[in-house]
C-alpha positions as CSV (number, residue, x, y, z in Angstrom):
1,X,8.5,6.0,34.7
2,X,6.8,4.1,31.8
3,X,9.0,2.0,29.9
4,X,8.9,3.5,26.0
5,X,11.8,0.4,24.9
6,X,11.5,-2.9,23.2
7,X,11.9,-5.5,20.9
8,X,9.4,-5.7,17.5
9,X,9.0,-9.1,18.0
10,X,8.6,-11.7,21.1
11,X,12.2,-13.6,20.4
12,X,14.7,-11.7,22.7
13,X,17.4,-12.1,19.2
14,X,17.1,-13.1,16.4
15,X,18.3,-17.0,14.8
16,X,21.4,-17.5,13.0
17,X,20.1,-18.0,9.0
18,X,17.4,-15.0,9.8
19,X,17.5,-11.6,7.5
20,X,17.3,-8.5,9.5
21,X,17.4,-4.8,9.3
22,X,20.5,-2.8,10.5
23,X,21.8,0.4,10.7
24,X,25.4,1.1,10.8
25,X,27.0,2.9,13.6
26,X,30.7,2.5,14.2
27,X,33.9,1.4,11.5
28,X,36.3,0.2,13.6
29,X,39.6,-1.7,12.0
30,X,38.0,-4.6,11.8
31,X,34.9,-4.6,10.7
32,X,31.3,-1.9,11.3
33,X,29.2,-2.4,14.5
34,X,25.6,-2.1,13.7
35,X,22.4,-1.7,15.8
36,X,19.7,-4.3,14.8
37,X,16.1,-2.2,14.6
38,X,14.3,-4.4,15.4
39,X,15.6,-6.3,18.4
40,X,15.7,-2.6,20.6
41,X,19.0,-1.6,19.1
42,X,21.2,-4.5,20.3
43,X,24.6,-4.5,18.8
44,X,26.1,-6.6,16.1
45,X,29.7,-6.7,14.1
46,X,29.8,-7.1,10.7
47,X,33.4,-8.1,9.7
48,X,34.9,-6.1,6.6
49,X,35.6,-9.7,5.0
50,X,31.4,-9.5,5.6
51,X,30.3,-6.7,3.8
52,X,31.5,-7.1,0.2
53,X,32.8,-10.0,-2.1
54,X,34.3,-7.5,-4.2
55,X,37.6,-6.0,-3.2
56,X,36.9,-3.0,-0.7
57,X,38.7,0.2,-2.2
58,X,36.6,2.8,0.2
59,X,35.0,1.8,3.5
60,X,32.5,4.8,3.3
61,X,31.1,3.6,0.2
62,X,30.4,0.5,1.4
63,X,29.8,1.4,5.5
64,X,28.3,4.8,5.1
65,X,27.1,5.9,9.1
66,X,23.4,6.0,9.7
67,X,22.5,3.6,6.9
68,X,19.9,1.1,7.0
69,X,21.4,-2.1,5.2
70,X,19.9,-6.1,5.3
71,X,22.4,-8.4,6.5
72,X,22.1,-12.1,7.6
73,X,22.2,-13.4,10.9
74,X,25.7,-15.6,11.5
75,X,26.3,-16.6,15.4
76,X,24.6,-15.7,18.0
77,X,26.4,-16.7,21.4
78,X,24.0,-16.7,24.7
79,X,25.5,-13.6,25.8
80,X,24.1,-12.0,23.1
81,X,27.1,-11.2,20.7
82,X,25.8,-11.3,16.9
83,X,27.7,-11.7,14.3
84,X,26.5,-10.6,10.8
85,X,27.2,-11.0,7.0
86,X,25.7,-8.3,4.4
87,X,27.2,-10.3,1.4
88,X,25.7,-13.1,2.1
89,X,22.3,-11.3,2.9
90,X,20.4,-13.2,-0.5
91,X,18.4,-14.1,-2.5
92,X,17.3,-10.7,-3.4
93,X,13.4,-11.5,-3.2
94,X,14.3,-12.8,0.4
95,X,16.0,-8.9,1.3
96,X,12.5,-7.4,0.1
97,X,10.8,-10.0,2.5
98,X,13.1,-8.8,5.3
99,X,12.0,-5.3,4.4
100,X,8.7,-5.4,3.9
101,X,8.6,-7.2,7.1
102,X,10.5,-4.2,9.3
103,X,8.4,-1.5,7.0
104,X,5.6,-3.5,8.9
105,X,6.6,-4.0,12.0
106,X,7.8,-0.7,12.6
107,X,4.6,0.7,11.7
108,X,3.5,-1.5,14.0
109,X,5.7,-0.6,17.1
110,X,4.9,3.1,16.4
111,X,1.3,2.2,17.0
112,X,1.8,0.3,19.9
113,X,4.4,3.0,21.4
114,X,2.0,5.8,21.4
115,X,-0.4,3.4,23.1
116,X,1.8,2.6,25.4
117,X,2.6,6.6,26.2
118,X,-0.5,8.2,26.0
119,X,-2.5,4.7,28.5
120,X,0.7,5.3,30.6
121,X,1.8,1.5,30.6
122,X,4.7,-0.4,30.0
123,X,5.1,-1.5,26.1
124,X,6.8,-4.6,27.2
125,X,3.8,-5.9,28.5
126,X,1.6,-4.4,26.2
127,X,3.3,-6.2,23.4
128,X,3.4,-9.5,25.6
129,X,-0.7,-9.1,26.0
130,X,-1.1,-7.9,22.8
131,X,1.3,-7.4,20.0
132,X,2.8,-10.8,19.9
133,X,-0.4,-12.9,20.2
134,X,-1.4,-11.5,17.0
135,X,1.9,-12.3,15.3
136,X,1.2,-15.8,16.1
137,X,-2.7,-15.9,14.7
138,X,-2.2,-14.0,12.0
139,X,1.5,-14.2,10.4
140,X,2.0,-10.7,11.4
141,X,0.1,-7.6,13.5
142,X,0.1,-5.5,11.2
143,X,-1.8,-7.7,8.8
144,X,-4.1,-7.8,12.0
145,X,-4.2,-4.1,12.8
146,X,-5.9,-3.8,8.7
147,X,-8.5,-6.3,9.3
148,X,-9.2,-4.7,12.9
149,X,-10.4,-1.8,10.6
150,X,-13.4,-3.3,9.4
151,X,-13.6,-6.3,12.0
152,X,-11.9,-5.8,15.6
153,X,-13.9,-8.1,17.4
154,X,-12.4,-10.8,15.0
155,X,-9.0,-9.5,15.6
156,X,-8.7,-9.4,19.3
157,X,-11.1,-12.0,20.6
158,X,-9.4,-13.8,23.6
159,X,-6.9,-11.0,24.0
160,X,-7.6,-9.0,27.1
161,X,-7.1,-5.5,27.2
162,X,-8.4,-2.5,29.4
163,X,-11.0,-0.4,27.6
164,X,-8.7,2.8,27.4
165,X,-5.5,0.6,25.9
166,X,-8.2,-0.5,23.5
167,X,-9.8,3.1,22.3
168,X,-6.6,4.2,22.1
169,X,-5.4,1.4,20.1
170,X,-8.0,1.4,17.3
171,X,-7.9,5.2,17.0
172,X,-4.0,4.7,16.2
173,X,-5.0,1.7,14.0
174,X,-7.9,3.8,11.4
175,X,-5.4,6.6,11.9
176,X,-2.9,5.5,10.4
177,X,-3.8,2.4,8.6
178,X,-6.8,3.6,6.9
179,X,-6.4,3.3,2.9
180,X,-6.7,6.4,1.6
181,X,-9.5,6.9,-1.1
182,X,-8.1,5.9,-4.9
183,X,-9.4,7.4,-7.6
184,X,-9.9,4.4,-10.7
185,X,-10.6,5.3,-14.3
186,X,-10.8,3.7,-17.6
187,X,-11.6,4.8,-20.9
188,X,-13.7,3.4,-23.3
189,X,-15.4,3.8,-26.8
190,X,-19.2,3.4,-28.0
191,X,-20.7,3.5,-31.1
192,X,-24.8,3.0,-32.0
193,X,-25.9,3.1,-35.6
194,X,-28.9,1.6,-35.4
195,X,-32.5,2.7,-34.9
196,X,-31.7,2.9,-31.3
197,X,-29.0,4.5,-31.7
198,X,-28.4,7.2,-29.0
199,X,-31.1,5.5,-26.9
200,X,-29.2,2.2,-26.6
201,X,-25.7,3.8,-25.6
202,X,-27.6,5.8,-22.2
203,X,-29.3,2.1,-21.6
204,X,-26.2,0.5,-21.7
205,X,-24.2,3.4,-20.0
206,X,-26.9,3.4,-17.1
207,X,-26.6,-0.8,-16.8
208,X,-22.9,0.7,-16.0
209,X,-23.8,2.8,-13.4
210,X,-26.7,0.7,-12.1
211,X,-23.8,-1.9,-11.4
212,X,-21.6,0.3,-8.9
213,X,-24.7,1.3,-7.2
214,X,-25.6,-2.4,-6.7
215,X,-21.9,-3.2,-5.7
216,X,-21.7,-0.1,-3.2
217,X,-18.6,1.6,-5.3
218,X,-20.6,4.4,-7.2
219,X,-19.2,4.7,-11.2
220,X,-19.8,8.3,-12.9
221,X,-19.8,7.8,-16.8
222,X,-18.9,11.3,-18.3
223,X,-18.7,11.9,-22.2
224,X,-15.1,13.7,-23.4
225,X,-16.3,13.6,-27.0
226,X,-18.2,10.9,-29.3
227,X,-17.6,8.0,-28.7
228,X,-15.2,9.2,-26.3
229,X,-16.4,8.5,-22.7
230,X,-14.4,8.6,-19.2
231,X,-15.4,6.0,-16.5
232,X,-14.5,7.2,-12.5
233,X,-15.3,5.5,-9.3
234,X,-13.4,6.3,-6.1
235,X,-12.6,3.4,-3.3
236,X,-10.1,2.9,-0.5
237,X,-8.9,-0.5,-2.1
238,X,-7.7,-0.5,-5.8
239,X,-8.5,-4.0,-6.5
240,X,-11.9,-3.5,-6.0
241,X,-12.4,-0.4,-7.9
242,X,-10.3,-2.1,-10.9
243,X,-12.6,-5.1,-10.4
244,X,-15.9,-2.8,-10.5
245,X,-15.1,-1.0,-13.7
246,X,-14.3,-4.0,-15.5
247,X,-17.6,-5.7,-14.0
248,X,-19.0,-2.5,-15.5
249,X,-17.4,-2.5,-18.8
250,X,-18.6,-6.3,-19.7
251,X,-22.0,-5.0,-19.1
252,X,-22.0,-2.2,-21.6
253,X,-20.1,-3.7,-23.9
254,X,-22.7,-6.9,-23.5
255,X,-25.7,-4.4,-24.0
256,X,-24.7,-2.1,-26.6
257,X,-24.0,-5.6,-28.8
258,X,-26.8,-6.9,-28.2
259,X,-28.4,-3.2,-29.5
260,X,-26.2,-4.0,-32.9
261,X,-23.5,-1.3,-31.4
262,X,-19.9,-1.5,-31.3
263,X,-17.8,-1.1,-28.3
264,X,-14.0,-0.6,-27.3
265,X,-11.9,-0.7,-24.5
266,X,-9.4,2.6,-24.7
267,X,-7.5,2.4,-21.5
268,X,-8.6,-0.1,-19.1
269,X,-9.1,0.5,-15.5
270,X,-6.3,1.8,-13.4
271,X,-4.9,4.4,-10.7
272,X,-4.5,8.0,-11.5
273,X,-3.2,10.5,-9.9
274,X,-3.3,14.4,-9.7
275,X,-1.7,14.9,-12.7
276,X,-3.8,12.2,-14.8
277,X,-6.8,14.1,-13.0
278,X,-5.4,17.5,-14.7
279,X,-4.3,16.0,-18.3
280,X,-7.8,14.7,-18.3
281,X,-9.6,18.1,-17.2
282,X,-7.6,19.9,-19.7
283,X,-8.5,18.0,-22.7
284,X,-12.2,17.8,-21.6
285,X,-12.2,21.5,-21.7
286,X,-9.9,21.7,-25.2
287,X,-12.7,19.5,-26.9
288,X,-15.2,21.8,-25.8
289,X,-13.4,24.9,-26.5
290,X,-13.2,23.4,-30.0
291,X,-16.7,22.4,-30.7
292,X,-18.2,25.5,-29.3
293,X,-16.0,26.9,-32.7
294,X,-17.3,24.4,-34.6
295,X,-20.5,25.2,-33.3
296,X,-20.1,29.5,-34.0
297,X,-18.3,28.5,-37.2
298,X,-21.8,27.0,-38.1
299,X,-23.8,29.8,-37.2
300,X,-21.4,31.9,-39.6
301,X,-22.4,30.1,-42.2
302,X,-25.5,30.1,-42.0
303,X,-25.6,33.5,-41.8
């Protein structure tokens, strides 16, 4: 039967000093047994004189079952007893290290679990051949796994694997590591007065969209309402959409000043989500609702 069990990482237990991630199990009278996640579930004891420097008036409220607390690593004797501290689990950007290091690494292990299930082998080993090598190139596989994205042969060169283990391991990797696509907007504001007027805001818009075609990361400039215009571009890694607009927005506003125009930044590049999506689309179609009345109330008059 294939072996589904093991460590995240190649040290059997952890260090005495190191942060790791528990969950609590057992209250006993003196003190909560935990299971550390990442080391296969091998037991600890946190002593109650361990869990809080303030006075402890209810043991649920500071041991509640099932929960997934950060506590430091004390003793470790070669049997394997560990002893732990959550008090003493600090500073605090350390415990968001220690997080953000399980986060990973669990993501990890759930990659290299189904691997393990689906090629038939034993994870153990797989991690041994695998897993733990990158840890050591790369600070940490899952940093690894992203890069194998765009550049496996980078990522595993010198690391021997059988063709299926491989298929099945990148399949897992874009799977689930993929970035999804981000949608980036920014606002902005342009004005033309001169002769050229209208003709040197479209020149300076297209430079803008000439510039994510050039880059790869396509920008869509659409007009809400002079001078009001909306700036969109959609990419899998924020930074570079947030980089592209702004690359965009230097080159209008550049043009359209050298045209005598003027030019403002309303909301600089960002994220949106749904909602901002929506917000948007609703006062695109208000504004037009309310110059098409402009536009009858005209016609009235006229008449």
């Amino acid at each position: 039967m294939t072996n589904l069990d093991c460590r995240f990482y190649e040290a059997e237990f952890p260090e005495a000093g190191d942060l790791v991630m528990v969950v609590i199990k057992h209250v006993t009278d003196m003190g909560v047994y935990v299971h550390l996640l990442e080391y296969n579930n091998v037991e600890g004891m946190v002593l109650f004189s361990e869990l809080t420097s303030r006075r402890i008036r209810s043991i649920p409220k500071v041991a509640r079952l099932e929960r997934k607390e950060v506590c430091a690593v004390l003793r470790v004797d070669k049997k394997g007893y560990i002893d732990l501290s959550k008090k003493r689990a600090n500073p605090p950007e350390e415990v968001s290290q220690c997080e953000i290091r399980y986060n990973k690494a669990k993501i990890v292990h759930g990659i290299m679990r189904h691997v393990a299930q689906v090629t038939n082998s034993d994870l153990l080993e797989l991690n041994q051949e695998i897993t733990w090598k990158l840890y050591k190139i790369f600070g940490h596989a899952y940093d690894a796994f992203k890069l194998a994205i765009v550049d496996p042969e980078k990522v595993f060169k010198g690391i021997k694997m059988e063709d299926r283990v491989r298929e099945i391991l990148m399949q897992n990797i874009k799977r689930k590591l993929t970035p999804r696509p981000l949608k980036i907007r920014a606002e902005i504001e342009i004005k033309c007065y001169t002769y050229e007027g209208i003709d040197a805001i479209k020149e300076a818009l297209r430079k803008g969209e000439e510039l994510g075609k050039e880059r790869g990361v396509p920008i869509e400039i659409t007009l809400v309402a002079p001078p009001h215009f909306v700036m969109t571009t959609t990419t899998a890694y924020k930074d570079v959409g947030i980089n592209i607009l702004n690359e965009a927005i230097d080159s209008i506003h550049e043009l359209i000043e050298s045209k005598g125009g003027e030019f403002s930044v309303k909301i600089p590049p960002r994220s949106i989500s749904e909602t901002d999506e929506q917000d948007l689309a609703d006062l695109m179609g208000k504004l037009e609702e309310e110059n098409k009345d402009i536009g009858d109330d005209e016609i009235s008059g006229d008449d």
